[in-house]
N, C-alpha and C positions, 0 to 999 in steps of 0.2 A: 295304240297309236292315235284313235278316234281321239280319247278321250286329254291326250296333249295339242290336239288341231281346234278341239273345243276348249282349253285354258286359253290356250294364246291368242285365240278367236275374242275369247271373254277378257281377255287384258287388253287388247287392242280397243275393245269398246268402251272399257271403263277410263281409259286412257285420252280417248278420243276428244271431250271435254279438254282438255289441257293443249292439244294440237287448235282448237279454235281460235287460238289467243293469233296464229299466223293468219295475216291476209289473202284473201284468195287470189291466184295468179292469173293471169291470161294466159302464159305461156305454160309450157308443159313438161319444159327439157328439167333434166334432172339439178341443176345450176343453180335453174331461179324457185325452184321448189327450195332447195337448200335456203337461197338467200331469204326466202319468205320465211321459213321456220326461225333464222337467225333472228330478223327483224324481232320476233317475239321476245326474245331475250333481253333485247335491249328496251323497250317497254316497258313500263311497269305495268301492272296487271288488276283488274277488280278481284278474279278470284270466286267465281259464283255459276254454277250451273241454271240456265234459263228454260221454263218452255214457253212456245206461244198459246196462246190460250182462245179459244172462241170467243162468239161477241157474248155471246150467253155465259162463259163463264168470270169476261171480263167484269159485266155489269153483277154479277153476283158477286166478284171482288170489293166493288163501288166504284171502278172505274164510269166517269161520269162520261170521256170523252171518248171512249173507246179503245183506249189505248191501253200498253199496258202485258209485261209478261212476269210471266209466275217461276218465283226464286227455288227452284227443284233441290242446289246443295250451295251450300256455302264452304268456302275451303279452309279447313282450323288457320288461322294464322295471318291468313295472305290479309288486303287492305279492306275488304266489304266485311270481315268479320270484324275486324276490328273498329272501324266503323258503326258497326252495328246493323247491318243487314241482315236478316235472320230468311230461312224457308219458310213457304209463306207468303212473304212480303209481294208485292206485283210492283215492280219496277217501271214505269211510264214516263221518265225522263231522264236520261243521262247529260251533264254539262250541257245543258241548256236544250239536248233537241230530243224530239218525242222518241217514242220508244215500242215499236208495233211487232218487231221480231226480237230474236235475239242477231240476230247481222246488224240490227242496230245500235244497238251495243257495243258494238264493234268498232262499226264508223264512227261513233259518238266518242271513242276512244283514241282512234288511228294517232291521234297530233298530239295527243297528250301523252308527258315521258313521266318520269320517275318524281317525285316530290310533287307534283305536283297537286293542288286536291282540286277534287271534283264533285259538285252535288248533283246526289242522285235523290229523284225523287222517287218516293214508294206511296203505295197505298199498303196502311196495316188494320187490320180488323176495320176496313172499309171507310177507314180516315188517312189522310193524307200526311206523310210527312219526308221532310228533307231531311240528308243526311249527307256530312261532305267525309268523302272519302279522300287520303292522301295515298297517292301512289307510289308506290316506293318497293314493292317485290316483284322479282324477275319471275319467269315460270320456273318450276319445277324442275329440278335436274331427271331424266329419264330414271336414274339408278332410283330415287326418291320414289318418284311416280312407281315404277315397279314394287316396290318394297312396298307402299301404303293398298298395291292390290294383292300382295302377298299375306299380308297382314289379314286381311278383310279372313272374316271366320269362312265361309262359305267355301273360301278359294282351299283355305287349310283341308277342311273334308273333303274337299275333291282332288288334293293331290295324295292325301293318304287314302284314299279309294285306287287310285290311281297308282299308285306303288303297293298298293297288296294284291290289285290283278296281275302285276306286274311279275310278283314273285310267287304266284300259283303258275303250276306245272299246264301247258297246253291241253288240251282231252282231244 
């Protein structure tokens, strides 16, 4: 039983990235939680795992002005891969406004819908470059999302670990 509380613990996190795309609520009722997640859907989306990065690691990036977060995954498909934003890259301007967290990210995207494109500035091997991205994929269907954590090799060994403790006899 541990060991199903720990997969769905582990898909919840790897999923979690994809739940970012909604805006954070003030309210707390189960309603507007709903209607925040929808919002996402109708958005089109970058498609890129972020982190933030220290000032020490920003400026080892080449980040001159401090700004500036480190492209952790990019999602096969969506608009930043195609685009060409690669792991890697430090991200430091979205549609025109700086870029110090990944919530900025966020906001820098809030107003912009689908077709639209958007340059994103990056730092690559500590040179600068733009890159317009066109917006145009919704997030992820849930069934999708699951299936690509299903997929992942790791999750396979831990459910065939999991289904042969399964069928040994208790002691």
């Amino acid at each position: 039983m541990r060991r199903i509380q720990t997969l769905l613990l582990a898909a919840g996190l790897v999923a979690a990235p994809f739940g970012a795309a909604a805006s954070p609520s003030e309210s707390t009722s189960a309603r507007s939680f709903f209607q925040s997640l929808s919002w996402a859907a109708t958005k089109g989306r970058l498609g890129v795992t972020v982190m933030s990065l220290s000032p020490e690691l920003r400026t080892h990036f080449g980040s001159t002005d401090g700004t500036g977060v480190l492209v952790s995954h990019v999602e096969p498909g969506m608009p930043a891969h195609r685009a060409g934003i690669a792991v890697g890259d430090v991200i430091t301007h979205v549609h025109g406004k700086i870029v110090d967290d990944g919530g900025d990210v966020l906001t820098a995207l809030v107003d912009v819908g689908k077709t639209v494109r958007v340059p994103v500035r990056v730092l690559r091997d500590r040179k600068p470059l733009t890159l317009d991205v066109t917006m145009d994929s919704d997030a992820p269907s849930a069934s999708s999302t699951l299936q690509s954590v299903l997929d992942l090799e790791w999750v396979k060994r831990f459910l065939d670990g999991a289904r042969e403790g399964a069928a040994r006899p208790a002691t």
